[in-house]
C-alpha positions in Angstrom: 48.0 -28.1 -9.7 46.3 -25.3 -12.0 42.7 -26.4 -13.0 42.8 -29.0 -15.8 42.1 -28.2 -19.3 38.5 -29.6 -20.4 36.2 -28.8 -23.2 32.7 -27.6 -23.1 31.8 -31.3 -23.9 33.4 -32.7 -21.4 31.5 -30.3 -18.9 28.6 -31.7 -20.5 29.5 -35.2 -19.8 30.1 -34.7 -16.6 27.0 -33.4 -15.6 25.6 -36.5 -16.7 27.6 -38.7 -14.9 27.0 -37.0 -11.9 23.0 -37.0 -12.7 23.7 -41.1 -12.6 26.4 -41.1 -9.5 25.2 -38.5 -7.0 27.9 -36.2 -5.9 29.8 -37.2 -2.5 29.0 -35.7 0.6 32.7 -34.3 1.1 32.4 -32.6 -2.9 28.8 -30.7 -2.1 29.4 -27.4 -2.6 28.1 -24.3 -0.1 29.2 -21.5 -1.8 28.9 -21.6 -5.5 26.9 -23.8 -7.9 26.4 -24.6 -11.6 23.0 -24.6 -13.0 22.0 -27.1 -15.4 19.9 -26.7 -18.2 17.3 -29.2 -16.1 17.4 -26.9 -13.5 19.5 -28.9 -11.1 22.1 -27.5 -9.3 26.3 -29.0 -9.4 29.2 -28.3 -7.4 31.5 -26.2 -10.1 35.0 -27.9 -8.2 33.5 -31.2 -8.8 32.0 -30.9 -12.2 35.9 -29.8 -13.5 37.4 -32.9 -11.6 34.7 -35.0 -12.7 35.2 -33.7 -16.8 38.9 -34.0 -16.0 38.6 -37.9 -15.4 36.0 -38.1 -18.3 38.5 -36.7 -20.7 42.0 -37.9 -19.7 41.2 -41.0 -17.5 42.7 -39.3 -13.9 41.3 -40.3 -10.5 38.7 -37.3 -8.9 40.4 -34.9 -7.8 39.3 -31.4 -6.8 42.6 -30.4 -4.6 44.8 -27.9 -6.4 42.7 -25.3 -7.6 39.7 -23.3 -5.3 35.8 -22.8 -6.0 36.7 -18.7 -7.5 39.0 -20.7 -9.7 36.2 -23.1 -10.9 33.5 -20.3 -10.9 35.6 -18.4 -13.4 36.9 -21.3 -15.3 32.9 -22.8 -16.0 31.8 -18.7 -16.4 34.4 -18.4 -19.4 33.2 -21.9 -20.5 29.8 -20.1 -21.1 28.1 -22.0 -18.0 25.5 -20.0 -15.4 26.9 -19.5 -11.7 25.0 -19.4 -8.7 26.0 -18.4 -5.4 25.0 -17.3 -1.9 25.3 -13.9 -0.9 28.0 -13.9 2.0 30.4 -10.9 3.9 33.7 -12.0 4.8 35.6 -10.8 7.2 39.7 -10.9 7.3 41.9 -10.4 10.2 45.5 -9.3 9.9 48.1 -9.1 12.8 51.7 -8.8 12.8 51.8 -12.9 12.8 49.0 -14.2 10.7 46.6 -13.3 7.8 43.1 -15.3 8.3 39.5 -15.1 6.9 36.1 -16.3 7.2 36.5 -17.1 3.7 37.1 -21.1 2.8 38.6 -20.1 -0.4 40.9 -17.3 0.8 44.7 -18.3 -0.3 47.4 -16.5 1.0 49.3 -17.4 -1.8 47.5 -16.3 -4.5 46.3 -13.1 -3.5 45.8 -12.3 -7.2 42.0 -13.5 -6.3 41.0 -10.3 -4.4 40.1 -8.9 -7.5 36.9 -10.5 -7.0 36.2 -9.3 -4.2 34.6 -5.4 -3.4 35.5 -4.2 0.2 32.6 -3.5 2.9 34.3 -1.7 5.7 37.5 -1.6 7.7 38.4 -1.1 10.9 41.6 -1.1 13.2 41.7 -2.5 16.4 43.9 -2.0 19.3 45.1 -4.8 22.0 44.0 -2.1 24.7 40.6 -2.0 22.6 40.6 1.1 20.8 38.8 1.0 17.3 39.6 3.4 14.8 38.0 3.8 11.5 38.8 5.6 8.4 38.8 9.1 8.3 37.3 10.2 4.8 37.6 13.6 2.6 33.9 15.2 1.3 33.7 13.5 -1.6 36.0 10.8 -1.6 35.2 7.6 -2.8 34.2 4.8 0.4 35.2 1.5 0.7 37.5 1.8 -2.4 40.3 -1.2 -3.2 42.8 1.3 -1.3 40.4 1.5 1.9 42.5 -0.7 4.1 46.3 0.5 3.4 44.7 4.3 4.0 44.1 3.3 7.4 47.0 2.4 7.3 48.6 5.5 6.5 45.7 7.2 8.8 47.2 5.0 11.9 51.0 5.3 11.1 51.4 8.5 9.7 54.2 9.9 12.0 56.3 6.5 12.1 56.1 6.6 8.3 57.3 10.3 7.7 59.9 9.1 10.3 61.3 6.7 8.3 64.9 7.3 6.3 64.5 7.8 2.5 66.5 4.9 2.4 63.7 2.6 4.7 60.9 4.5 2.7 62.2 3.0 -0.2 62.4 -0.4 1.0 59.0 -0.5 2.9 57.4 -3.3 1.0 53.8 -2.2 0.0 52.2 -4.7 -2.6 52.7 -8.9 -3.4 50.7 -11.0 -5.7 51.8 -14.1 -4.9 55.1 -15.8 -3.8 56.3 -16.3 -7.2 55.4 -12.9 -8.2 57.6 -11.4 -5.8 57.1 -7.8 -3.2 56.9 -4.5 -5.0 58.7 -1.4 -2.8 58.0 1.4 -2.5 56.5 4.4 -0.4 57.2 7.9 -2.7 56.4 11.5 -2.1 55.0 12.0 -5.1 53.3 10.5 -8.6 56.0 11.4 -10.4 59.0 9.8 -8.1 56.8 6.7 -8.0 56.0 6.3 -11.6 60.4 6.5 -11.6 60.0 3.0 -10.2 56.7 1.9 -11.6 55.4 2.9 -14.6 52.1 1.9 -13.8 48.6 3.8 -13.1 48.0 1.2 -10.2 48.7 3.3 -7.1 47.5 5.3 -4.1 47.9 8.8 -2.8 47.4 9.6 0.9 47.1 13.1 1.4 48.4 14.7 4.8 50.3 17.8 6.5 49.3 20.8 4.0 49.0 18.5 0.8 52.5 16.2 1.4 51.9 12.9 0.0 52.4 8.7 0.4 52.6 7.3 -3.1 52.6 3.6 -2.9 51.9 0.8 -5.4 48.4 -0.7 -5.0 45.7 -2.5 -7.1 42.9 -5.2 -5.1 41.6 -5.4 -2.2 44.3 -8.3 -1.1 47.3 -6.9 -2.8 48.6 -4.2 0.4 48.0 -6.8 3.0 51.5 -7.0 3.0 52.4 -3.5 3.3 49.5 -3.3 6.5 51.0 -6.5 8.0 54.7 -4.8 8.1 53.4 -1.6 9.5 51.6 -3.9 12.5 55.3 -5.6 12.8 57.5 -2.1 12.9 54.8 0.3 14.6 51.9 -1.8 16.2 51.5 -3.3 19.5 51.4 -7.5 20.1 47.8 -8.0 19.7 47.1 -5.0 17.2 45.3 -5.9 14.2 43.5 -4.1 11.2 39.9 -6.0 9.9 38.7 -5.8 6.6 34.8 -6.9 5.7 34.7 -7.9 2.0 32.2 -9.7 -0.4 32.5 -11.2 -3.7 32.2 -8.6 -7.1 28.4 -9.2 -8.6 28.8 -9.7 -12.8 27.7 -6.6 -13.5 30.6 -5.1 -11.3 33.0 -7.3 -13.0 32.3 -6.0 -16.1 33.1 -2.2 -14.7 36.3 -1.1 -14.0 36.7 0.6 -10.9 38.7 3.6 -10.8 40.2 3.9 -7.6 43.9 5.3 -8.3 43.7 9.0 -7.7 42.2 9.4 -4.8 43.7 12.3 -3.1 41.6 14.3 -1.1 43.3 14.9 2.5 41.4 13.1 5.2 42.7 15.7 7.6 39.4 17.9 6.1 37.0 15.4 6.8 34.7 14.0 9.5 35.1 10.7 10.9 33.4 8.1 9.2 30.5 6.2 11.5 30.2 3.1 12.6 26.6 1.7 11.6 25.6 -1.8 11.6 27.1 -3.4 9.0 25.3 -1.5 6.6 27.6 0.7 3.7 25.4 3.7 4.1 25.6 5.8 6.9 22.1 6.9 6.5 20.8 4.1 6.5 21.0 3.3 10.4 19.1 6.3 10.6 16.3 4.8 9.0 15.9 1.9 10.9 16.4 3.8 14.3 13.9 6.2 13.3 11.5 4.3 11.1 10.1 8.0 8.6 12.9 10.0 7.6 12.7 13.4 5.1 16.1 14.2 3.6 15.8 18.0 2.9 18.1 20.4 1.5 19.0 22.5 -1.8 18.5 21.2 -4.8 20.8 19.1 -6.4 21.9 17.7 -3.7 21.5 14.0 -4.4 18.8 13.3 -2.4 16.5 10.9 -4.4 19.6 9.3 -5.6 20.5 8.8 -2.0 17.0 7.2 -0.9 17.9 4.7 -3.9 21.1 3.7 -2.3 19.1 3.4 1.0 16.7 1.0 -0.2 19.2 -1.1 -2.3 21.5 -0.9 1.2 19.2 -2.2 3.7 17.2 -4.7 1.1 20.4 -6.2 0.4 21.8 -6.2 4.2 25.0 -4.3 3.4 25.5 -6.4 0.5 25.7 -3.4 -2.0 24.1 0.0 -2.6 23.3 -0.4 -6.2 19.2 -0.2 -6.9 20.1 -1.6 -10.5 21.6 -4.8 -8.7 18.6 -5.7 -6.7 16.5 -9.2 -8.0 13.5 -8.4 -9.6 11.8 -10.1 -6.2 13.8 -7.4 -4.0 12.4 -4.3 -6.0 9.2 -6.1 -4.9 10.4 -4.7 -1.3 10.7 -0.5 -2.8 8.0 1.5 -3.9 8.8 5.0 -5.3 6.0 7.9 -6.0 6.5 11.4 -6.4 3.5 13.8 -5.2 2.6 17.0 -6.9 -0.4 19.3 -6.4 -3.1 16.7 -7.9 -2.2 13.7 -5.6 -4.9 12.4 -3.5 -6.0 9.6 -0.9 -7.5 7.9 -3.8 -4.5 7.7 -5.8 -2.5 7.0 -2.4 -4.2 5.2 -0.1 -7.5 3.9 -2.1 -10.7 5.4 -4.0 -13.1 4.3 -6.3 -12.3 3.8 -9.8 -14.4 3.6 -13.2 -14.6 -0.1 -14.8 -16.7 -1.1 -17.6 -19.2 -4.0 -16.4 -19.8 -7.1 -17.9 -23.1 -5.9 -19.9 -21.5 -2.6 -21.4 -22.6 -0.5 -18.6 -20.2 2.0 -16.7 -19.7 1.9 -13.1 -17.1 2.2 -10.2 -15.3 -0.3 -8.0 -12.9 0.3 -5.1 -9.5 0.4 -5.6 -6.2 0.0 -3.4 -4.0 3.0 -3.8 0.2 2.6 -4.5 0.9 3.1 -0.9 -2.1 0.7 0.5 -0.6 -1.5 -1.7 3.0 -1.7 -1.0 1.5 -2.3 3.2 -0.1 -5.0 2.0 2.5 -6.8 0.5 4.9 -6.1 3.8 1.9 -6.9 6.3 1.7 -10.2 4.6 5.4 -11.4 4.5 5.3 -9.8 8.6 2.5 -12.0 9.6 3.8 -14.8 7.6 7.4 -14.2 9.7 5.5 -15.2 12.4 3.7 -17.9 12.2 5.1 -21.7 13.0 5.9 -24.1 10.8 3.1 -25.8 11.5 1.1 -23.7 10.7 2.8 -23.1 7.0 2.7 -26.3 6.3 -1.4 -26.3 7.0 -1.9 -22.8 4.9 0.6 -24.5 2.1 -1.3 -27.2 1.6 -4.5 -25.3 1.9 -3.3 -23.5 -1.0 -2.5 -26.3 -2.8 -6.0 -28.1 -2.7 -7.3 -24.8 -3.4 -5.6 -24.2 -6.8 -5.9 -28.0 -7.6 -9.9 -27.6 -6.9 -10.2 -24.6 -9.5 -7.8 -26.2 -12.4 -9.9 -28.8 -12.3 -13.0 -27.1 -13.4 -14.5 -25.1 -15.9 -14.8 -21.4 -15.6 -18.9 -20.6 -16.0 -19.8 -23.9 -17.1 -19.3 -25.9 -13.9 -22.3 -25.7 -12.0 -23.0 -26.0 -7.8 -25.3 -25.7 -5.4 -25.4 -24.4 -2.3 -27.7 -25.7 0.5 -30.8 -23.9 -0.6 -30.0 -25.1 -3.9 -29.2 -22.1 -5.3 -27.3 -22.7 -8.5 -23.9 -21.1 -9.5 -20.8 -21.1 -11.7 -17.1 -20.2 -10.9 -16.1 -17.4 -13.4 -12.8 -16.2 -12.0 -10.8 -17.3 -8.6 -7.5 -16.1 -8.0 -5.4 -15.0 -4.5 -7.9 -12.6 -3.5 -11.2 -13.4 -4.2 -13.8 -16.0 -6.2 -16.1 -14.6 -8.7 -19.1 -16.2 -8.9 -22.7 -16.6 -11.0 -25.8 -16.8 -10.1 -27.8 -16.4 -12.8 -31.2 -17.7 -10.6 -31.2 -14.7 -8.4 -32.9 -11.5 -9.7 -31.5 -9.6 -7.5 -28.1 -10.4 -7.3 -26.8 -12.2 -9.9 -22.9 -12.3 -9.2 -21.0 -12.0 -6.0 -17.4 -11.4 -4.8 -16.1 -14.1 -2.4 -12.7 -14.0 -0.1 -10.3 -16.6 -1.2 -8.7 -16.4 2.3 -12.1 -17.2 3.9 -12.4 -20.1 2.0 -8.3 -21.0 2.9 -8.9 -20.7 6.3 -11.1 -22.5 6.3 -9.7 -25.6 5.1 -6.3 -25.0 7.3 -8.6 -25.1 10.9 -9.2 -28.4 12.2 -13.1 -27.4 12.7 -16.3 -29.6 11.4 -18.3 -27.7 9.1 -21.9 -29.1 8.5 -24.2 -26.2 8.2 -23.9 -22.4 7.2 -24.1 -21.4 10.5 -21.0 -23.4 11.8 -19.1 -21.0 9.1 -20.8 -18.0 10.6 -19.6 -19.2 13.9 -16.0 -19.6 12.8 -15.5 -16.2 11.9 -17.3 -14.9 15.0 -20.2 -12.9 13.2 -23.6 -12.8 14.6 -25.3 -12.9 11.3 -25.0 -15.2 8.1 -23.5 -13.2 5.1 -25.0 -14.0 1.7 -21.1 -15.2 0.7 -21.1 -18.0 3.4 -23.3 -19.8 2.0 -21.3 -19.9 -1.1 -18.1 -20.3 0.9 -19.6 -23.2 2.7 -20.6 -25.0 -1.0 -17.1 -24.5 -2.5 -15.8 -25.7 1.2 -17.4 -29.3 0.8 -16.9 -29.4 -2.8 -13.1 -29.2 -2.1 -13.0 -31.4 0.7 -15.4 -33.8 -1.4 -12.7 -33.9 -3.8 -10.1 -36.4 -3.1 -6.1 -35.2 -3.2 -3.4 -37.5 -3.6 -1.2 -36.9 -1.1 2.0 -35.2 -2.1 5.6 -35.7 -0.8 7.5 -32.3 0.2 10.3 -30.9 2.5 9.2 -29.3 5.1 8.7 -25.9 4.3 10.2 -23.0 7.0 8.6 -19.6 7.8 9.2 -17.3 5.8 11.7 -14.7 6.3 11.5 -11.3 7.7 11.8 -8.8 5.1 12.1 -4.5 5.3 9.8 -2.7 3.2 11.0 0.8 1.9 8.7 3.2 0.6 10.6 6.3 -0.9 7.9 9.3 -1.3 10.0 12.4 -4.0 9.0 16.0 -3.3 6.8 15.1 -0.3 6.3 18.8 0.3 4.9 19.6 -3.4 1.1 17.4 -2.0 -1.3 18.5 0.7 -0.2 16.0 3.0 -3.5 15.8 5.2 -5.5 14.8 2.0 -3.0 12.5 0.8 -2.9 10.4 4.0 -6.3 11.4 5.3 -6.5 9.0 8.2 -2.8 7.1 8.2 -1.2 10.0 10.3 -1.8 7.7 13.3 -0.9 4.6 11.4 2.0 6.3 10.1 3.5 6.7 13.9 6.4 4.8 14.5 5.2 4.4 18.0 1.8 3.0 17.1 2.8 0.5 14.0 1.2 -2.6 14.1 -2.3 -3.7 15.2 -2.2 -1.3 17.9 -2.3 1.5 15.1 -5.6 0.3 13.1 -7.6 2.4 11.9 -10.7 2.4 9.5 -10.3 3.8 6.1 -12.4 6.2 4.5 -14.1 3.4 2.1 -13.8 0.5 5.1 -17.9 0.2 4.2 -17.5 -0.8 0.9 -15.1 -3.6 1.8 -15.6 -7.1 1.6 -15.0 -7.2 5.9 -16.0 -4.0 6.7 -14.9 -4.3 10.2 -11.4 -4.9 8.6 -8.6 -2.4 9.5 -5.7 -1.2 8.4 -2.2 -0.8 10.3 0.7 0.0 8.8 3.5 -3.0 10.1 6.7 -2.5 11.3 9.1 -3.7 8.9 7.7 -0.8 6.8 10.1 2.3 6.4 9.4 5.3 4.4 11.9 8.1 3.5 10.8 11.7 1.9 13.0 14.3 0.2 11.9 18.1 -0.1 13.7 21.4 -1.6 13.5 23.6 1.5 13.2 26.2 -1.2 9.9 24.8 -3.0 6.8 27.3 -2.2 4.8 24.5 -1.1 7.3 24.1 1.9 5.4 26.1 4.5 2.3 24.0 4.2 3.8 20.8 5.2 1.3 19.5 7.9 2.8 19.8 11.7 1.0 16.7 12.2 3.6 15.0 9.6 6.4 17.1 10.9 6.5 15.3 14.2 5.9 11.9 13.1 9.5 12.3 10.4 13.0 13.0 11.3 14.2 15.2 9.2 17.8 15.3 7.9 19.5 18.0 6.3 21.4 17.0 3.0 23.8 20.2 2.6 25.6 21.2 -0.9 29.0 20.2 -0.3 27.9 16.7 0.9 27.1 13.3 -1.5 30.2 15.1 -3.7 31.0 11.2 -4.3 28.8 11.2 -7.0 30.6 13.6 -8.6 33.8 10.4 -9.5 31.5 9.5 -12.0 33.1 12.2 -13.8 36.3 11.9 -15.2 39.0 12.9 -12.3 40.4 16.3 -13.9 36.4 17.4 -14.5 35.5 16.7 -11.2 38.0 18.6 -9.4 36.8 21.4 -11.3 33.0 20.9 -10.8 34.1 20.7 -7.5 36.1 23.7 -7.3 33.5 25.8 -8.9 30.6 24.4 -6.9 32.2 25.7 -4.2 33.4 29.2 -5.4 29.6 30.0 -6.5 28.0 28.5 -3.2 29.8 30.7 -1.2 29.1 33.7 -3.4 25.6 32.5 -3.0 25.7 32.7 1.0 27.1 36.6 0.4 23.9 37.8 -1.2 21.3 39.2 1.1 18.1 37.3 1.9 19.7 34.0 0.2 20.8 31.1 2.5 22.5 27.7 2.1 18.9 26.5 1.2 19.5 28.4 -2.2 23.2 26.5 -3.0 24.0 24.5 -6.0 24.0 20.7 -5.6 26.8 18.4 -7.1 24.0 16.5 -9.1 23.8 19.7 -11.4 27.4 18.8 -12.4 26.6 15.3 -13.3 25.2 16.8 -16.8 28.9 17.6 -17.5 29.0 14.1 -19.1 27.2 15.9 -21.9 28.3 19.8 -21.6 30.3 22.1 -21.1 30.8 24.3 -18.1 29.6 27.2 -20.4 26.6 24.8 -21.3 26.1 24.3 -18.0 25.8 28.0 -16.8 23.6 29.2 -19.3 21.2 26.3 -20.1 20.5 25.8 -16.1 22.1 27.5 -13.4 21.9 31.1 -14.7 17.8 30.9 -15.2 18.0 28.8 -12.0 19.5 31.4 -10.2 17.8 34.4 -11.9 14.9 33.2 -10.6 16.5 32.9 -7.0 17.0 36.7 -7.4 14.1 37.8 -9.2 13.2 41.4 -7.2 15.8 41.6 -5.6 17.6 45.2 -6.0 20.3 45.0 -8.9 19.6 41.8 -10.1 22.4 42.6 -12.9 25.4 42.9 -10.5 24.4 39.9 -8.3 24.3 37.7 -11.4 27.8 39.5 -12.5 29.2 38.0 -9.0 28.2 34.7 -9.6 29.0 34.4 -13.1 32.7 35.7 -11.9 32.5 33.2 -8.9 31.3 30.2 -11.4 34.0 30.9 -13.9 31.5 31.3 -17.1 33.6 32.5 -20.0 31.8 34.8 -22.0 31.8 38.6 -21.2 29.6 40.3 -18.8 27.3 41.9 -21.5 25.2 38.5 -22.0 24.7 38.0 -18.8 23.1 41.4 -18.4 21.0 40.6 -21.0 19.8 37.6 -20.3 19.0 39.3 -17.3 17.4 42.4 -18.7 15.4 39.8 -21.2 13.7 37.7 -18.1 
């Protein structure tokens, strides 16, 4: 049974009906879910069966088609889709395909192109994992991840095999009816003799030999994996694949997997790290502060991105652009330069205009101060009870019902000296209040979270003093008195109680703070005090420290600490002149990791594939005339992120309008500048005669 054929309207009707009937317990859905125009949420498998009665008077019936299928179908009808964020995991041995996945079908296997693979891994009966061995520059995790393993695992039986068995090998199926494609070919062109089709792999081995097979999703070779576990593996052997569904905005790109063929006999093996998609970012979490350095180019503030979007999303995807607009609230990015201070960083005061025209200063939290805030509050949160989030929640509550029910500077109160005063601003952070009877101070700046705590603590409080008490001070301030007015004017006000779930902790999150061209500040007036705070081994409370404007706060005896689900990553140009002042102190508190040249090359697919072979090709040609020339180094080399401008030039566009001056002033004074730039000119592959680029030489 396909899924039935319903209008739009009778969607419509059907979410009404359910509004009146409830959906049954066995129908709720925990995967996917329809959102109404009300805001309410509907299982997508039972809104179709539920339309399908409505229109052509059936019985309820959501067997026959699976919760992708309805997803789609409502998508195309112009409906919003919800869903949870989940990692699959499938398991294929010689007997049996199975996954973690309600909805996978082995029978319509079609469905795995909506689906982006995660990882894969082989693993032995005797317990031997092996993981894919990748090419510089080749594309991860692609749709052909899993029969590349493949290939990786069985390359000798294969090459073993008869013409005649190669031939035969079955390497792709759709579904039953659609019937096993194969095929394993030597080449492009013998396979396009069979298929005429740009879906396919190429495995590279033994001095550039090739396996040409058929291949398009992620499900489509399981069958060619599963017959290479029957013929070559061991009883118990089985290959697993970790998968998740496509986001919309990957749906709408194509991805163009087909001509991978870079040998993996040149490569490293790949790393096993956590779960997450980046290698890197394991690193981060082990070590807390990491710098990526390296020439320029080489992708490392691009990388930090995919860092962030990694471990914010869990493994989920490394696309920054696909992170929720609440999940960018977890990155910060800055870039330091030569005017950056502690003011701009950590906190400083600032000019305002006050309220009678007059000019003055207030202090302001800096970008990074900030950011620690916002992860020092979701950490504490993390670990309180739920007790106790149910007492600050309604705390909160009475507090923002209190101040929408009065009048900003018109409201008047007293406190127990009968001083009177107005309310002219309250928000998360602090009260403003009036008092237009004092002479000397006429307004003052009150905590909101003194006030919220408070009302969550089961303590009396009759007199200023028992508020002085509470917050362990030896001395009244001036703002408990004010604290202690609003406190009984809240509690004087009666609340209707309201009925709510219980509400759960909140979650643990990781910060990521991602500072560009760390080296280009002066680190020590930057950070000023943080160095200690900034210590992996002292985050927390037990690295507090007093800021340079901890007088001027509110709670002066307030300090700061830095928590530990705060991570901070750096990139420097080891060639940038500020390099050699970078602060020993802030050496030994990062680990730094080199990003070389002929590394990250994967960003290089965005070009098309006969363009990046060449970028890649002469990359390589000048970097290694680059490491012949006297007093330069690998620090000096071009990074694939130059090439990315190819989108938009030409290779001869390229040279002249950046690498040339880049390189010229590499190899300013050095002795014959001219022939030097000749070499790499020759080595790069520009076209035009030698003459310019003596005188663009001569001319600088």
């Amino acid at each position: 049974m396909a899924i039935p054929k319903v209008s739009r309207e009778d969607i419509l009707r059907a979410l009404e009906f359910i509004d009146g009937n409830g959906v049954p317990y066995h129908n709720q859905s925990m995967r996917y879910f329809l959102l109404g125009e009300n805001g309410k949420f509907y299982p997508p498998k039972y809104v179709i069966a539920v339309a399908n009665h409505l229109a052509n008077e059936v019985a309820i019936d959501t067997s026959g088609y699976n919760a992708i299928e309805a997803k789609n179908y409502l998508k195309n009808k112009g409906f919003t889709i919800t869903g949870n964020q989940e990692k699959y995991e499938l398991t294929i041995t010689a007997e049996q395909v199975t996954s973690t996945d309600e909805c996978f079908d082995k029978d319509s296997l079609g469905l795995g192109d909506n689906f982006v693979p995660l990882g894969v891994y082989f693993q032995g009966v005797n317990g031997q994992t092996i993981k894919r061995n990748y090419a510089k520059g080749e594309r991860r995790n692609s749709n052909q991840t899993m029969p590349k393993l493949a290939f990786q695992i069985y390359e000798k039986q294969i090459r073993a095999l008869s013409v005649e068995e190669k031939e035969n090998f079955p390497v792709c199926q759709y579904s039953p009816d659609s019937g096993v494609i194969r095929g394993i070919f030597s080449s492009a062109e013998e396979y396009r003799k069979y298929h005429n089709s740009i879906e396919y792999l190429t495995y590279s081995y033994d001095n550039d030999r090739k396996f040409v097979i058929y291949s398009w999703n992620i499900f489509s070779t399981i069958v060619f994996v599963q017959e290479c576990l029957k013929r070559f593996g061991e009883p118990g052997d089985r290959f697993v694949l970790t998968y998740r569904e496509k986001q919309d905005k990957e749906e709408k790109v194509s991805e163009q997997n087909s001509t991978e063929t870079l040998s993996p006999q040149q490569s490293e093996k790949e790393r096993v790290f956590n779960g997450y998609r980046n290698p890197y970012s394991d690193k981060l979490i082990e070590s807390r502060n990491i710098i990526f350095r390296g020439a320029p180019g080489t992708g490392k503030t691009y990388l930090a991105r995919e860092i962030a979007a990694d471990i914010i999303s869990d493994g989920y995807f490394d696309d920054f652009s696909m992170l929720t607009d609440e999940q960018k609230e977890q990155v910060e990015f800055v870039q330091f330069h030569p005017s950056y201070d502690y003011s701009d960083f950590v906190e400083g005061l600032r000019p305002k205009i006050n309220a009678d025209g007059s000019m003055g200063f207030e202090l302001k939290d800096g970008i990074f101060k900030r950011f620690v805030e916002r992860a020092r509050k979701n950490y504490e949160n993390s670990q309180k009870s739920q007790e106790t989030v149910e007492k600050e929640t309604s705390a909160q509550e009475r507090i923002a019902d209190f101040f929408s029910s009065i009048e900003f500077g018109e409201t008047t109160f007293e406190t127990i000296n009968k001083n009177a005063f107005t309310v002219i601003s309250a928000d998360d952070e602090h009260i403003e209040v009036a008092i237009p009877g004092n002479a000397t101070v006429n307004r003052l700046r009150l905590n909101t979270d003194e006030l919220r705590q408070m009302l969550e603590s089961d303590a009396t409080f009759t007199k200023v003093r028992d508020v002085t008490a509470f917050f362990g001070k030896k001395f009244a301030t001036q703002a408990y008195s004010y604290d202690f007015a609003l406190y009984k004017e809240i509690i004087k006000k009666k609340s209707a109680p309201v009925p709510r779930q219980a509400i759960a902790p909140e979650k643990l999150k990781k910060y990521i703070f991602i500072i560009d061209e760390i080296n280009r500040g002066e680190i020590s007036k930057i950070f000023g005090e943080l160095f200690f705070a900034l210590d992996p081994g002292y985050r927390g409370p037990a690295g507090a420290v007093s800021t340079q404007y901890a007088n001027l706060h509110t709670d002066p005896s307030k300090k700061f600490y830095i928590p530990e689900n705060v991570y901070i990553i750096g990139t420097m140009n080891d060639i940038d002149k500020s390099v050699d002042s970078f602060d020993f102190a802030m050496r030994r508190r990062f680990r730094f990791i080199e990003i070389r040249a002929d590394e990250r090359l994967e960003m290089l697919a965005a070009l098309d594939d006969e363009l990046e072979s060449e970028a890649i090709r002469r990359m390589t040609a000048l970097n290694q005339e680059i490491l012949k020339t006297e007093e330069l180094n690998e620090n000096y080399q071009i990074g694939g992120s130059y090439f990315l401008k190819l989108k938009e030039l030409n290779f001869d566009q390229l040279w002249t309008d950046y690498l040339c001056p880049l390189l010229q002033e590499y190899i300013r004074g050095m002795y014959d500048e001219v022939a030097i730039m000749n070499r790499f000119a020759q080595a790069y592959g520009y076209s035009s005669d030698n003459q310019e680029v003596e005188n663009e030489t001569a001319q600088s």
